[in-house]
MIVEXMI-807566 format. One record per atom (N, C-alpha, C): residue in three letters; y, z, x. Coordinates in steps of 0.1 Angstrom, whole numbers, plus 5000, padded with zeros to 4 digits. Atoms other than C-alpha are relative to their C-alpha. Example, Ala and Ser with C-alpha at 12.3 -4.5 7.8 and 13.67 -1.06 7.14 Angstrom:
REM MIVEXMI-807566
ALA498850005009
ALA495550785123
ALA501250005009
SER498950004991
SER498950715137
SER501150084992
END
This chain:
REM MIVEXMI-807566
UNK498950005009
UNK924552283785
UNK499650064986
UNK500449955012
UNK924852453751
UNK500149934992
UNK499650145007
UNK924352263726
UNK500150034984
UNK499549965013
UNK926252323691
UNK499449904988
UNK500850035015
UNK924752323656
UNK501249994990
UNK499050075006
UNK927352093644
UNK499950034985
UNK500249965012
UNK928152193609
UNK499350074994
UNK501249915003
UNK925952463609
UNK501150135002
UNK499549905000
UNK927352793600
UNK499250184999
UNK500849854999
UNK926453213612
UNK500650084992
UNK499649885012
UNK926853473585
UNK499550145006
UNK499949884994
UNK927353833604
UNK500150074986
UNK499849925007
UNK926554103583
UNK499250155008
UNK500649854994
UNK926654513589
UNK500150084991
UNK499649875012
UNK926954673554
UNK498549964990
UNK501050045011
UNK924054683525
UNK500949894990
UNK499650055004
UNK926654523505
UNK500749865004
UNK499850104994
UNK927354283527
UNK498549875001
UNK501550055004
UNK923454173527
UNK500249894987
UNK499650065013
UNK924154113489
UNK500649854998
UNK499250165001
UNK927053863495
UNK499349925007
UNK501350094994
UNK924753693522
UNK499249884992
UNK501050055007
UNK922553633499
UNK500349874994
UNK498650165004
UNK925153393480
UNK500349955001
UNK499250124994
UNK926553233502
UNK498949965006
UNK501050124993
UNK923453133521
UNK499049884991
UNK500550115010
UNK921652893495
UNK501049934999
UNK499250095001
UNK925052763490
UNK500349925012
UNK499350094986
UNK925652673528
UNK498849985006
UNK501450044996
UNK922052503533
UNK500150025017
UNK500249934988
UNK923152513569
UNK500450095006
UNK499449864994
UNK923552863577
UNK499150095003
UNK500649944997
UNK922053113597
UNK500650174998
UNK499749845001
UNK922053543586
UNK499450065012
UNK500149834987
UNK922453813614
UNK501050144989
UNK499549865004
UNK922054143601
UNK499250105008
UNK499949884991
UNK922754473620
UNK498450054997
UNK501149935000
UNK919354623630
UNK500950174993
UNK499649895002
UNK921554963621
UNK500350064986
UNK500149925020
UNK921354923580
UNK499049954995
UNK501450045003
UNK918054743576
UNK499549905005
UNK501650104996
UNK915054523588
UNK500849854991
UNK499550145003
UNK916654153587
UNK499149974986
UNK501050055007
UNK915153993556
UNK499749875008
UNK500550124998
UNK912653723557
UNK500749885000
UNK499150134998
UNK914253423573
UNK501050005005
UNK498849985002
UNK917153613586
UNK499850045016
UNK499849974989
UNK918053733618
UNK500450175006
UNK499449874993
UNK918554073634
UNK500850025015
UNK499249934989
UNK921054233662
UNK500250095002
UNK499749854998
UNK921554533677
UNK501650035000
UNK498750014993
UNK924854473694
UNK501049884994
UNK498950115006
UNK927454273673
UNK501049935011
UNK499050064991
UNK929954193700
UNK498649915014
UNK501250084993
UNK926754093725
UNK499749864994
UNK500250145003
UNK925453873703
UNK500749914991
UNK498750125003
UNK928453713690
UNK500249965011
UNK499350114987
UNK929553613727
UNK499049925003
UNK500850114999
UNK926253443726
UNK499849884994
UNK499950085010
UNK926153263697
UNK501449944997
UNK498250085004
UNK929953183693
UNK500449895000
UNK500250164998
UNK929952823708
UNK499349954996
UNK500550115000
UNK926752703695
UNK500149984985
UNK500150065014
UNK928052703657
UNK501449954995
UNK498750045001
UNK930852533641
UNK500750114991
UNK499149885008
UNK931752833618
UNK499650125000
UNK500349874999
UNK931453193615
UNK500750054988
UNK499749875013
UNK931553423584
UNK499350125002
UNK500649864999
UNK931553793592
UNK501050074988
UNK500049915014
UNK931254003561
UNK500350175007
UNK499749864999
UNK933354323573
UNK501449995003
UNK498550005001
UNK936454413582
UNK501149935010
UNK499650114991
UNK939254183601
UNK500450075012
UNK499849934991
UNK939854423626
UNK498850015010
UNK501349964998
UNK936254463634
UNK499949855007
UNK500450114996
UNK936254063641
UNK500749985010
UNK498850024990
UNK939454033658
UNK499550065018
UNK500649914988
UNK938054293686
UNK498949905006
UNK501250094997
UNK934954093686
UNK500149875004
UNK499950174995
UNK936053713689
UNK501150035014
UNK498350034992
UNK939753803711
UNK498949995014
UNK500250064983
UNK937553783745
UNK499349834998
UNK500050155003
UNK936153443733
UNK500549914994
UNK498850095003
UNK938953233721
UNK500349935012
UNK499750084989
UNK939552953741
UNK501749904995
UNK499250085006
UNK941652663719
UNK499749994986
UNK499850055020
UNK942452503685
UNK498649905005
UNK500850105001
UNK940552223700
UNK498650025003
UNK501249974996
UNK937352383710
UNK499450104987
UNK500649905003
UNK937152683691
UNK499449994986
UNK500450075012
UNK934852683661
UNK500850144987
UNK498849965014
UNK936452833621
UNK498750164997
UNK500649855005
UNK935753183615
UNK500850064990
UNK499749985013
UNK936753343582
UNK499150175000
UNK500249865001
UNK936353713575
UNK500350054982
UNK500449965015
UNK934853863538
UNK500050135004
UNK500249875005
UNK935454193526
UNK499150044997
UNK501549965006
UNK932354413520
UNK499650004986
UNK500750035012
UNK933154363483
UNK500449894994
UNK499250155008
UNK933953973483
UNK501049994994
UNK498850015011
UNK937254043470
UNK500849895002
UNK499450094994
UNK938953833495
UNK499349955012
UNK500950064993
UNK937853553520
UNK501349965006
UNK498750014989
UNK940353543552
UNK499649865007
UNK500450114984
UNK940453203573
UNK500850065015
UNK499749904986
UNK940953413607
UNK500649895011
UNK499550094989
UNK940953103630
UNK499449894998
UNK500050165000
UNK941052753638
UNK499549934986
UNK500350025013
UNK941652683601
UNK500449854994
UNK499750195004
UNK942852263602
UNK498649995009
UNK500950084993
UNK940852153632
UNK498550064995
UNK501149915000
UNK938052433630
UNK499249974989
UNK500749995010
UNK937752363595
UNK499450154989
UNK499949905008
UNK938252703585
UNK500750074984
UNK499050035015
UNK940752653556
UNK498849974992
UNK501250095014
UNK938152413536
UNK499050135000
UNK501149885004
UNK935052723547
UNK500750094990
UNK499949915014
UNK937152963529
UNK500349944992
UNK500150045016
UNK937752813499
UNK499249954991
UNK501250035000
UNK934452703498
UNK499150194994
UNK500849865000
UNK933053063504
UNK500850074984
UNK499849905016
UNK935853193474
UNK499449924990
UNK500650095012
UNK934352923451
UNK498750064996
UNK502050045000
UNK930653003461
UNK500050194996
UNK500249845001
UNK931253433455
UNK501250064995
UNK498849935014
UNK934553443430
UNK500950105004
UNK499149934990
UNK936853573458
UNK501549915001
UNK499150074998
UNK940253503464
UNK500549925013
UNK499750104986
UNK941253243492
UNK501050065010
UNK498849934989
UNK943653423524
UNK500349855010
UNK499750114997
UNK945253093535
UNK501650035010
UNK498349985001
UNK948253163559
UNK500949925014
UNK499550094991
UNK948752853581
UNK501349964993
UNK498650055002
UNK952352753577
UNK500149874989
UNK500250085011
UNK951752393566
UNK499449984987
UNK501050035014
UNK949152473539
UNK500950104992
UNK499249925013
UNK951352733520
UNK501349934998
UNK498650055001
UNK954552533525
UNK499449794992
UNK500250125004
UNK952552223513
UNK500249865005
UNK499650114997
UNK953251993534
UNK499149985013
UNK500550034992
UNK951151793560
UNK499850025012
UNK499949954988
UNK949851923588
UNK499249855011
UNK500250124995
UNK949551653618
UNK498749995005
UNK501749964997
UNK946051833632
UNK499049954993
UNK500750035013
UNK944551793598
UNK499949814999
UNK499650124998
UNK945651433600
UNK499749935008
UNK501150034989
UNK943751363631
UNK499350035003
UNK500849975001
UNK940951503627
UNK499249914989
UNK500150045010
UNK940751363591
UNK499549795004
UNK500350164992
UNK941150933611
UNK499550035013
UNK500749994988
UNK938751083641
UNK501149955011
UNK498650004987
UNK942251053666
UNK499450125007
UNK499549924987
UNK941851253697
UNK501150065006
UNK498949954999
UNK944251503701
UNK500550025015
UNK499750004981
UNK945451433743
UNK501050115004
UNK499449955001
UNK947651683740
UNK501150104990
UNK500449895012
UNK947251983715
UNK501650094999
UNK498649875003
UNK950752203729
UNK501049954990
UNK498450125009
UNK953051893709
UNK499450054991
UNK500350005011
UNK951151993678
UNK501050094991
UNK499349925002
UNK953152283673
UNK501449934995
UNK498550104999
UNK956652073679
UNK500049914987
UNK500150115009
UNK955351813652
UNK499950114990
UNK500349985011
UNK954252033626
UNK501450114996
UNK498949945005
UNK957252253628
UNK501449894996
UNK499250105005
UNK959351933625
UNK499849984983
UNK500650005013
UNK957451873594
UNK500250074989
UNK499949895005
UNK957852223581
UNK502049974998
UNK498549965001
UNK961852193584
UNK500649854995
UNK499850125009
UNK961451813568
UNK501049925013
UNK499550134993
UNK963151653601
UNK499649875002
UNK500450064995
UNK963151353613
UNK498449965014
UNK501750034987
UNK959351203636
UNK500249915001
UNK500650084992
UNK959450953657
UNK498549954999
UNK501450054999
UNK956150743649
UNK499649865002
UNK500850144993
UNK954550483672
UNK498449964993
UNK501650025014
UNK951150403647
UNK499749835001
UNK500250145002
UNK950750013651
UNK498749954990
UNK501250025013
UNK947450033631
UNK499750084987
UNK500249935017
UNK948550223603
UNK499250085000
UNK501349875000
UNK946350543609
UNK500950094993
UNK499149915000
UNK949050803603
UNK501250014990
UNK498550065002
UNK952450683598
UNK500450024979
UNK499650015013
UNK951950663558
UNK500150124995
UNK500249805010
UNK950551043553
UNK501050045004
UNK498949904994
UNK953951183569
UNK501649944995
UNK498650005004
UNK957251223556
UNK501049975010
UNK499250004991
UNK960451163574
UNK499649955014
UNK500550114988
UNK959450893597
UNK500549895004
UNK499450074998
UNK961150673615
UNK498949905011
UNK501250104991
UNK958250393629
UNK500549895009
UNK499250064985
UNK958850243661
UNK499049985008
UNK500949984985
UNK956950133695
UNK500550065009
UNK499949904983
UNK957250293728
UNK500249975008
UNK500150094988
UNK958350123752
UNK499749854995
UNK500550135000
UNK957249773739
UNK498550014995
UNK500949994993
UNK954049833744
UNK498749924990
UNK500750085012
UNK952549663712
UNK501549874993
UNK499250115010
UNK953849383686
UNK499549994989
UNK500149985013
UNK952849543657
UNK501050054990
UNK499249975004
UNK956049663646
UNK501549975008
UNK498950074995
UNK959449573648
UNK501450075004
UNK498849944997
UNK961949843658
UNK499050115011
UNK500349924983
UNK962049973695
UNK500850165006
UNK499649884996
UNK962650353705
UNK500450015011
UNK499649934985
UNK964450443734
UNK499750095003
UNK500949904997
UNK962850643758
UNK501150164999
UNK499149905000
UNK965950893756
UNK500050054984
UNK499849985014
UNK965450913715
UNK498750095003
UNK501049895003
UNK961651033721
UNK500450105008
UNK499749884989
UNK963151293748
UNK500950094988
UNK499049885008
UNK965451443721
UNK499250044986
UNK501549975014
UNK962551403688
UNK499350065000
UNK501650044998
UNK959551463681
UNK499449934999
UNK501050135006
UNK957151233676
UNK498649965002
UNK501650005001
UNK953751113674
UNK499749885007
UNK500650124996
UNK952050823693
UNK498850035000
UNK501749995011
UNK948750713674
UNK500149805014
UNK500450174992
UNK947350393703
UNK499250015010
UNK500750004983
UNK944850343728
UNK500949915008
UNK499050004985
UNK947650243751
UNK500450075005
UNK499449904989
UNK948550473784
UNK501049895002
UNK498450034994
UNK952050483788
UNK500050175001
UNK499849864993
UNK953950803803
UNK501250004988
UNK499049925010
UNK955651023776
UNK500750144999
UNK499049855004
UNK957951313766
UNK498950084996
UNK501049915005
UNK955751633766
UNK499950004980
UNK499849975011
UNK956851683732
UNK499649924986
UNK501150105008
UNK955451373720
UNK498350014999
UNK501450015003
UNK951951403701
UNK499649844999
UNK501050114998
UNK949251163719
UNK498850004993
UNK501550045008
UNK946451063693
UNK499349865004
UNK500650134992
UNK943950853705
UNK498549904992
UNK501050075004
UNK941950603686
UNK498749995006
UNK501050084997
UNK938250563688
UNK500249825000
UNK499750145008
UNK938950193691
UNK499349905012
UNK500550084991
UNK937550033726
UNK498849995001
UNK501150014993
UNK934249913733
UNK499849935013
UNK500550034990
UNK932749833770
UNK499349925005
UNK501250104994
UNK930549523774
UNK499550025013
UNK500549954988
UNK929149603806
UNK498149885004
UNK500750034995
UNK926549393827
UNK499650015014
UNK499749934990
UNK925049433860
UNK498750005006
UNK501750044995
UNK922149343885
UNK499250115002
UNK500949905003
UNK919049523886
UNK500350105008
UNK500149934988
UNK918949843901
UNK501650095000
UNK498850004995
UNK922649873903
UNK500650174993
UNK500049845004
UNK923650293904
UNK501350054992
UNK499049995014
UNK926150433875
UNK501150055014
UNK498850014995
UNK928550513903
UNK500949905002
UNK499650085002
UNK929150203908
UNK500649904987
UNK499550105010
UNK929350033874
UNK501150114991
UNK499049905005
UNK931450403867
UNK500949925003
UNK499250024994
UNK933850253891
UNK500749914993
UNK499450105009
UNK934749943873
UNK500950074989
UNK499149995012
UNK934950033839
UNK501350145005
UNK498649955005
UNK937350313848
UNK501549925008
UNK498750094992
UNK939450043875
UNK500549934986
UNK499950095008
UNK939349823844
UNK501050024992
UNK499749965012
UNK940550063818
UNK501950045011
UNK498749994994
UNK943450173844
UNK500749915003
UNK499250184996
UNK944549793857
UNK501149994987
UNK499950065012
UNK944749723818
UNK501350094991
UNK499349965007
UNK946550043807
UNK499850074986
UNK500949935013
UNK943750173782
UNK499850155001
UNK499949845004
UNK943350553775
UNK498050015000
UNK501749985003
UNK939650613786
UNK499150094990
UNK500749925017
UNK939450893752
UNK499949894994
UNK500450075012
UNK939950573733
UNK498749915001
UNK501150104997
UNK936550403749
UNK499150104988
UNK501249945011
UNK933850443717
UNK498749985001
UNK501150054998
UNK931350233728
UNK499449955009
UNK500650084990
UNK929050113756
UNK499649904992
UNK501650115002
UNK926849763751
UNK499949875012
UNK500350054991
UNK925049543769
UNK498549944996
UNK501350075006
UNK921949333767
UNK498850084999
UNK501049934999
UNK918649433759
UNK498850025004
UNK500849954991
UNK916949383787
UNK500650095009
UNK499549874992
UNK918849623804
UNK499950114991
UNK500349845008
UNK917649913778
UNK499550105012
UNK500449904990
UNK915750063808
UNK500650025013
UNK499050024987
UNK918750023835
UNK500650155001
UNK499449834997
UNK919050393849
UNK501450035000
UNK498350014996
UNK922550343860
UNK501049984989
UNK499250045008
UNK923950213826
UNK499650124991
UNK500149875007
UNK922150513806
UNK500350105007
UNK499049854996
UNK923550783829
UNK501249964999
UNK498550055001
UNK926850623827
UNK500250054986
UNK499849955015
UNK926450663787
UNK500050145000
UNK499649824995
UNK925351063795
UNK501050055002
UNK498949914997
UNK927851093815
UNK501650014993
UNK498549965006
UNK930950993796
UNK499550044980
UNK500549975011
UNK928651113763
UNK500749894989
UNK500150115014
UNK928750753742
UNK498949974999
UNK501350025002
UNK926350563727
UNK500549895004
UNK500450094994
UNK924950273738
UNK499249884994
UNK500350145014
UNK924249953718
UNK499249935017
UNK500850134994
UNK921749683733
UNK500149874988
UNK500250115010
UNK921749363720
UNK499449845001
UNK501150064999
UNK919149073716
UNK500949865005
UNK499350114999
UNK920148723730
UNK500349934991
UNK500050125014
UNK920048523698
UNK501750064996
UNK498449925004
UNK923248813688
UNK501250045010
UNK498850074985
UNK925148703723
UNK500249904995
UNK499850155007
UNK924648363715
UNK501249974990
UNK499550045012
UNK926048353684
UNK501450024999
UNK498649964997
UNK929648513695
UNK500349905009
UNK499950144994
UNK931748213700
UNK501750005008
UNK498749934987
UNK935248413715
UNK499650025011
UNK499950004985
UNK934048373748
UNK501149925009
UNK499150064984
UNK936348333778
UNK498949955015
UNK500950034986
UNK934248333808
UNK498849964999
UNK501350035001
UNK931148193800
UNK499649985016
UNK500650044985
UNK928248203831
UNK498749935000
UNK500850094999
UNK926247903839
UNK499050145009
UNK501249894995
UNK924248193863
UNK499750034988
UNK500549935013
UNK923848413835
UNK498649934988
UNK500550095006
UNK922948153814
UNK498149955005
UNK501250004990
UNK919948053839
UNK499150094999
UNK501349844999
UNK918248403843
UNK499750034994
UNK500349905014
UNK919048583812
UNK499649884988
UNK500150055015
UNK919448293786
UNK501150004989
UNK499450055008
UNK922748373775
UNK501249995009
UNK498750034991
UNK926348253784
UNK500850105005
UNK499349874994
UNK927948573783
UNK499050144995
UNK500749895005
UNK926848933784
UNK500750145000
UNK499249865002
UNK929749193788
UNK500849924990
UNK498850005007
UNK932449013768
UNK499049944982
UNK501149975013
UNK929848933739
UNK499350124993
UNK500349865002
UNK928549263742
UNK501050074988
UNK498849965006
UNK932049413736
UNK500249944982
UNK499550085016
UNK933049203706
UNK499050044991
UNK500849935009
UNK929649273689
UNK499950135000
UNK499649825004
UNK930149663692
UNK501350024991
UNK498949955007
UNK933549643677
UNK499849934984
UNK500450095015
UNK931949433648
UNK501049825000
UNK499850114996
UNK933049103661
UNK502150054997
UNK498949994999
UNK936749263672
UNK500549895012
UNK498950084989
UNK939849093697
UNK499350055016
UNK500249964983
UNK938349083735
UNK501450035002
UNK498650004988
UNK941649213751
UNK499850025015
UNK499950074987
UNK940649213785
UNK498349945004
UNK501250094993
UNK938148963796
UNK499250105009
UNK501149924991
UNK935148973820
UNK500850025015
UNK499949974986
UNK935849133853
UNK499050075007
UNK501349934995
UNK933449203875
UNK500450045020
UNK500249974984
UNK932349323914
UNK498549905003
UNK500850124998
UNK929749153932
UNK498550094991
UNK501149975009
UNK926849383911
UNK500550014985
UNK499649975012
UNK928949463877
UNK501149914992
UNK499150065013
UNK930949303848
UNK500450054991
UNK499549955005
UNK933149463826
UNK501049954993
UNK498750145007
UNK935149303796
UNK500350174987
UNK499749885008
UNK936849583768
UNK500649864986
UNK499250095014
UNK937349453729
UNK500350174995
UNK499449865010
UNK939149653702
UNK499449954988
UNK500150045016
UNK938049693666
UNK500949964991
UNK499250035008
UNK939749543637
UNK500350154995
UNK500349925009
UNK941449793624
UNK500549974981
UNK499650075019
UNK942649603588
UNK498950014996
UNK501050095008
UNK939149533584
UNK499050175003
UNK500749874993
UNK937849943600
UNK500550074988
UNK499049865005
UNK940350193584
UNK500350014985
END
């Protein structure tokens, strides 16, 4: 796997004057790496050379989160159009004139974070900013930006469109938000649940209202919705998870995703594994973390103990390990001592309990 130099950004240059600007902007963007054309001079010290600009752009493309090429936007366009994938993948590329006059955000300029690079880059080299996303000239909130901004998971990127052009023409949105992530940054909103499906708010949408809206649903609850509705998905579950020795991540896979399905949880909104810490060296629970890429809390018995929301307490448990519980204690101390909502469940080797974080006490 390739593995991206998160907030690390590549500065393409093919002109002597482009060198110059380089120069500029790399002290100011500590993490940035210069590629300059073997075809106008010998990389400087610390810098990088290429022969082939389009070669080694399709190499480098995924492993940075932004790209500033110092030449012309035509030159780029040719160069990035066979690697474009999505908004939600693709990283913010911005295009400088060879005499810094102006600084273009080209692509993926909410999510990508290419908006904030250029105006960054005209700050850092006294250029003017080329901004020409809909919501940022029209001033008004864009919903991408907005989830990105409260770490929401975008489940469904084509509604984004639908919502932000609602936005743009000041209609009415449909917004399901029960934890207040969203709901306040946006205009013309009419806040509602979904179906039921919480009791944090008190006026109910019919499913025929979101079919004719737009709207937004901000919840780690699966329910089935109108394409057109934007699904944002809280980091907000953690996984207590326990599980006899030995015991292979296929199996303790099995569970937590039966669990999260029985229950009606959104397995994007799972944030956290934990689990005791004598299981730190349990093969099966650290490939499990690999494979759905979370982390992985252990935690000492004295800080089970002490979590006193237990449902299921186990006299076994208790015996072996030492403490009463070890998935539904787990859980709660990952979310910072949040609501178990579904207890322990287990198979005859695994245990599996899911809490949510506060969010009054998070956000």
């Amino acid at each position: 796997m390739v593995r991206v130099n998160k907030n690390k950004t590549a500065i393409w240059v093919i002109t002597p004057n482009g060198i110059k600007l380089a120069e500029k902007l790399s002290p100011k963007l500590p993490k940035s790496d210069v590629y300059v054309s073997q075809k106008i001079a010998e990389a400087p010290f610390g810098h990088f050379s290429f022969q082939s600009l389009s070669e080694t752009v399709s190499h480098k493309f995924s492993q940075y989160s932004g790209h500033i090429f110092i030449m012309s936007a035509g030159i780029v366009v040719r160069v990035i159009a066979p690697l474009v994938r999505s908004k939600l993948e693709d990283p913010a590329v911005v295009v400088v004139d060879d005499h810094g006059n102006h600084a273009i955000s080209l692509l993926s300029g909410h999510l990508g974070g290419a908006n904030a690079l250029t105006l960054r880059i005209a700050d850092i080299i006294g250029a003017d900013p080329v901004i020409t996303t809909a919501t940022d000239v029209n001033r008004v909130p864009a919903i991408d930006m907005l989830a990105k901004e409260k770490n929401l998971l975008i489940e469904n990127p084509r509604a984004i469109k639908t919502v932000n052009m609602a936005l743009l023409r000041g209609e009415k949105i449909l917004v399901h938000d029960p934890f207040g992530l969203v709901g306040s940054s946006l205009p013309h909103i009419e806040a509602c649940t979904y179906g039921g499906t919480t009791k944090h708010l008190k006026n109910h949408c019919r499913v025929n209202e979101f079919e004719r809206a737009p709207g937004v649903y901000v919840d780690d609850v699966a329910v089935d919705l109108p394409p057109q509705v934007l699904v944002l998905r809280p980091a907000s579950l953690a996984a207590g998870i326990g599980c006899n020795r030995n015991t292979g991540m296929e199996e303790i896979k099995a569970l937590l995703e039966a669990v999260l399905e029985t229950h009606k949880l959104a397995p994007s909104s799972l944030r956290w594994l934990a689990s005791i810490d004598v299981k730190s060296d349990e093969r099966g629970l650290l490939s499990l973390a690999e494979n759905l890429g979370l982390p992985l809390f252990f935690y000492h018995r004295q800080e089970l103990n002490q979590v006193k929301d237990i449902k299921n307490p186990s006299i076994v448990v208790e015996k072996h390990v030492g403490v009463k519980s070890v998935c539904e204690a787990a859980a709660i101390l990952a979310t910072q001592n949040g609501r178990l909502i579904v207890p322990k469940q287990s198979t005859q080797n695994v245990t599996v309990a899911i809490a949510r974080i506060n969010f009054l006490s998070s956000v």
